[in-house]
N, C-alpha and C positions, 0 to 999 in steps of 0.2 A: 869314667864309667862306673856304673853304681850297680853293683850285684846284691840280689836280696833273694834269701832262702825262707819260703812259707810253709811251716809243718802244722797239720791241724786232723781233728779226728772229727766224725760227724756220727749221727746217731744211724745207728740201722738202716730204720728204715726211712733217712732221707739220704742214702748213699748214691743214690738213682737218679734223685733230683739235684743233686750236687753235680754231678757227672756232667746233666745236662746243661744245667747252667754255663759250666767252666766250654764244653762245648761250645754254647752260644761265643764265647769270648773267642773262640777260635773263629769260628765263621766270621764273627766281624772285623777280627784281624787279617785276614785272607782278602776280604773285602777291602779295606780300607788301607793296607800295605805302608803303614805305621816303619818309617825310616828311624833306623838308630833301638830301635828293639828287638831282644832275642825274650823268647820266653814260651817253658816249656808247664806240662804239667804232670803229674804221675799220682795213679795209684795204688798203693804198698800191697802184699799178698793180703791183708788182712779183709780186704775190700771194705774200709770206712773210712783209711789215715791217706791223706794224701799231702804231698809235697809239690810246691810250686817255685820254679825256678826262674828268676828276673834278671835280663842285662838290662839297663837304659844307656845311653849315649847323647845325651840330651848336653847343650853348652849352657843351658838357663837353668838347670836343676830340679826340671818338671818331670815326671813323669804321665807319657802319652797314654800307657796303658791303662791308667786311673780314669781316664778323661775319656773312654769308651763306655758309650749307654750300657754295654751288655758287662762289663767288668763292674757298671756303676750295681747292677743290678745282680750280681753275682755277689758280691760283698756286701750288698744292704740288709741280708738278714742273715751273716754267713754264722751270728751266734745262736741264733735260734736251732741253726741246722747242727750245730759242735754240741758234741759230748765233750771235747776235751778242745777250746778254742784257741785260735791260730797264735801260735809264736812265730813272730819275724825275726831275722837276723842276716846281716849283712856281713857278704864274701868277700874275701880276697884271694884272687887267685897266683896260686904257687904254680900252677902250671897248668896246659891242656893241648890238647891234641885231637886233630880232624884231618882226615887222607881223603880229598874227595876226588871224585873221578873213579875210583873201585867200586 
């Protein structure tokens, strides 16, 4: 499994339009019920820095989420939209924890 953490900052006033884009990636992932991906998004109190959180589970070493129109389309000008553009870095996890059913 390949965990990837995306930290990035955008300018003011394209925080709105960022928002929505990153939205669009959710609807098509809803839609389209992408096996073997977890992925979430967030963003920071400052309302411009956002961080994006990636599992893939992929045996070929593809990642599916790249290969969605609306993620193709979120990332195609995501420099234009950064004051301060995206740093990736990949996780390893020490541990986690989820109680479902409460």
């Amino acid at each position: 499994m390949k965990r990837l953490m995306v930290r990035y900052k955008v300018k003011a006033d394209r925080a709105a339009e960022n928002e929505g884009l990153i939205g669009k990636v959710f609807e098509q992932l809803k839609t389209e019920k992408l096996s073997g991906v977890r992925y979430a998004s967030f963003k920071l109190d400052d309302g411009v820095s956002f961080v994006h959180i990636a599992s893939i589970e992929t045996t070929d070493g593809s990642n599916p989420l790249a290969e969605l129109s609306a993620f193709k389309a979120f990332a195609a000008q995501i420099k234009d939209r950064c004051e301060e553009p995206p740093v990736a870095v990949d996780l390893t996890e020490v541990g986690s924890y989820r109680l479902l059913g409460e």
